[in-house]
GULO-858054 format. One line per field, with one value per residue (C-alpha): x, y negated, z negated; residue number from 1; residue in one letter. Coordinates in Angstrom, 3 decimals. Last residue first. Layout:
X <- [X, ...]
Y <- [Y, ...]
Z <- [Z, ...]
nr <- [NUM, ...]
rest <- [a, ...]
***
This chain:
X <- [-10.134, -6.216, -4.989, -2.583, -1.368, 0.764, -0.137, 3.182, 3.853, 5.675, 7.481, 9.980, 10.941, 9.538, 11.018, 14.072, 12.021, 9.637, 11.807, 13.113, 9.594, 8.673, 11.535, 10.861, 7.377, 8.941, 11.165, 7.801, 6.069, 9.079, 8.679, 5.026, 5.331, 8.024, 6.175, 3.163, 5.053, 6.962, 3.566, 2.169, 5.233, 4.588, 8.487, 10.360, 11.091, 13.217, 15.311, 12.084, 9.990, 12.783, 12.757, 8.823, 6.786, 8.635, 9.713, 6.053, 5.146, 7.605, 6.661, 2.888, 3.362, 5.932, 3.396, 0.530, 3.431, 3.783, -0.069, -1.474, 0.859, 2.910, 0.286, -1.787, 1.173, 1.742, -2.294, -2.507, 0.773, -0.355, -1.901, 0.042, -1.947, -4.057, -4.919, -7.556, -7.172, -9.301, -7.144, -6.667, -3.205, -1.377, -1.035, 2.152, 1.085, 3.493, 2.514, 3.886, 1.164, 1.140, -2.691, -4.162, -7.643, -11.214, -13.982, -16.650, -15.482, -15.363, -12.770, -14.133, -14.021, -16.622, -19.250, -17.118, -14.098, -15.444, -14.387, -16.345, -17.621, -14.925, -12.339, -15.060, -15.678, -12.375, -12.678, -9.362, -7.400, -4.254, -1.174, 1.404, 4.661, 7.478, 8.422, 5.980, 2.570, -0.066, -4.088, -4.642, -8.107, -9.111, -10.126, -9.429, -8.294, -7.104, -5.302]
Y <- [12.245, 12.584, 13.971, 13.925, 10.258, 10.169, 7.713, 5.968, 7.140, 10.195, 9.379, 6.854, 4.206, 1.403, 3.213, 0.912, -2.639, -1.055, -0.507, -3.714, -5.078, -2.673, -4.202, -7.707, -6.543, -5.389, -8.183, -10.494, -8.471, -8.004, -12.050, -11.990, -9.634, -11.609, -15.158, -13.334, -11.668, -14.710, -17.171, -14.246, -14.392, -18.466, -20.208, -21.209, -17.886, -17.069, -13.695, -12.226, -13.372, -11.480, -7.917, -7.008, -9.208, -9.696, -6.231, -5.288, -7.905, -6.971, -3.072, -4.000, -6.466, -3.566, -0.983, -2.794, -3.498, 0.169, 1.526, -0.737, -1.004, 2.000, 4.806, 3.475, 4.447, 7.457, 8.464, 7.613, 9.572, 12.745, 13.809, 13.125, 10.720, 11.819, 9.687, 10.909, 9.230, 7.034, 6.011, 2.916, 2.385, 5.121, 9.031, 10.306, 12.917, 12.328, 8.504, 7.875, 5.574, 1.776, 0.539, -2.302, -2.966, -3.411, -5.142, -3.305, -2.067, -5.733, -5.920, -6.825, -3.527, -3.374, -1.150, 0.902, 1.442, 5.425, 5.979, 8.328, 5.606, 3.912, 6.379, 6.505, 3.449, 1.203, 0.954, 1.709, -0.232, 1.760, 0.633, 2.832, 3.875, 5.788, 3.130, 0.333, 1.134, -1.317, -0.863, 2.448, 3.062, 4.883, 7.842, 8.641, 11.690, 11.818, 15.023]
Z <- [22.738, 22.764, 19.371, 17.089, 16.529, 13.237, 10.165, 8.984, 4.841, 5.323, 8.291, 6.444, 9.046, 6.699, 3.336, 2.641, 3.318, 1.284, -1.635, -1.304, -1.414, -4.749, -6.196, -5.686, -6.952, -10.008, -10.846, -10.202, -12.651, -15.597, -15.673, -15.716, -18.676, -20.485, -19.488, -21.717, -24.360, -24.945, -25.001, -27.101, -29.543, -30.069, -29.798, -33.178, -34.185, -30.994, -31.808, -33.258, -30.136, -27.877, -28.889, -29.880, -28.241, -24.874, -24.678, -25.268, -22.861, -20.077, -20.336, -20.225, -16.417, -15.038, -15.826, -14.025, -11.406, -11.076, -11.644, -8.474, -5.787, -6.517, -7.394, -4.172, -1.958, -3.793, -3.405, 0.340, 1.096, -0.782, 2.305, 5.214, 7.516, 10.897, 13.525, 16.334, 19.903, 22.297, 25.345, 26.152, 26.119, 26.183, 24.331, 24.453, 22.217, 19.177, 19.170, 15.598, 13.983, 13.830, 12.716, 13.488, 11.688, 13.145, 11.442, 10.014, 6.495, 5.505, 2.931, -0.576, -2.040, -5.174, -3.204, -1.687, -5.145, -4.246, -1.299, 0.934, 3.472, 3.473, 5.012, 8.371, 8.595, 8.564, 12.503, 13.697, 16.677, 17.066, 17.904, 19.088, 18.325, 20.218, 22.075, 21.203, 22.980, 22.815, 22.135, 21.504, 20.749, 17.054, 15.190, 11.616, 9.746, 6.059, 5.130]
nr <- [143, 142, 141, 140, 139, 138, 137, 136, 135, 134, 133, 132, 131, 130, 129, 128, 127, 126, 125, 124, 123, 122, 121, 120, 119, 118, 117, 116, 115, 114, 113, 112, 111, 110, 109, 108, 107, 106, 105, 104, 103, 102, 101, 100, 99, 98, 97, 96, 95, 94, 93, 92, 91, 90, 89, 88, 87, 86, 85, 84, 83, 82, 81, 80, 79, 78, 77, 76, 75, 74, 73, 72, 71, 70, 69, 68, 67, 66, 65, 64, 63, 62, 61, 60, 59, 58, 57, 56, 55, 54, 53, 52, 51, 50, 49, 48, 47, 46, 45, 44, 43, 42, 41, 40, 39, 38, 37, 36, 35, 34, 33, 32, 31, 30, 29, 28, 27, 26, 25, 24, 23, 22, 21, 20, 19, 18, 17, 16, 15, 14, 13, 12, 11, 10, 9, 8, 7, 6, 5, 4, 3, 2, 1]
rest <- [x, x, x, x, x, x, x, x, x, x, x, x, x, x, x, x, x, x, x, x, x, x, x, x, x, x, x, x, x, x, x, x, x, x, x, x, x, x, x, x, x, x, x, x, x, x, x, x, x, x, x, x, x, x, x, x, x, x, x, x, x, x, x, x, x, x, x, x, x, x, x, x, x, x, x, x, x, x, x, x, x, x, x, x, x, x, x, x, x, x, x, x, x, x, x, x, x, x, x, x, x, x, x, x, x, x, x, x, x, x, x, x, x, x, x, x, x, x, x, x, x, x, x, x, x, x, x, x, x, x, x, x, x, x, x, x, x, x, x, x, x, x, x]
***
């Protein structure tokens, strides 16, 4: 379970926004020294307020485990999956039914092809899972 502590800064029915300090998380990933966002600036956050917590107040967010690795499985090892499945398809179906056009330019418009389709998909799927509890950080404590 990843835990990280915040302020509330506006209430949204049963949401709230949390200002979090990326610290914390950062600090024990391993990707630190290559990541590119500044670990020092503040990020919003919408969690479930289950405390009726307001604004404010200093709380402690939690997030389901298993939620950090899905979401990272499908916006880095899906599209990278999408990008290899288009190319093979590209190389290996469609260049023999067009002789006349290079097989790596149809492997390569194949993958990027197959790479938008699956990050269409991937949106749709979010649009789907917004309101899905498993992946929206919950508020579980009032410091």
């Amino acid at each position: 379970m990843s835990i990280e502590e915040g302020i509330i800064t506006k209430i949204e029915g049963p949401y709230a926004l949390v200002k979090v300090v990326r610290s914390s998380a950062c600090a024990h990933c391993p990707s630190a020294g290559s990541c590119h966002i500044e670990s020092d600036r503040p990020m919003l956050v919408k969690a479930v307020n289950t405390v009726q917590a307001g604004t404010g107040q200093r709380v402690r967010l939690s997030l389901a485990p298993g939620s950090i690795l899905a979401a990272s499985f499908l916006l880095y090892l899906v599209p990278l999956f999408g990008l290899l499945f288009g190319a093979i398809i590209g190389k290996i179906l469609i260049a023999p039914l067009l002789p006349y056009i290079s097989s790596e330019l149809l492997a390569g418009g194949c993958g990027f092809i197959s790479l938008a389709a699956v990050f269409l998909g991937l949106r749709i799927y979010d649009r789907r899972q917004r309101e899905n509890q498993k992946f929206i950080p919950e508020v579980i404590q009032i410091l």
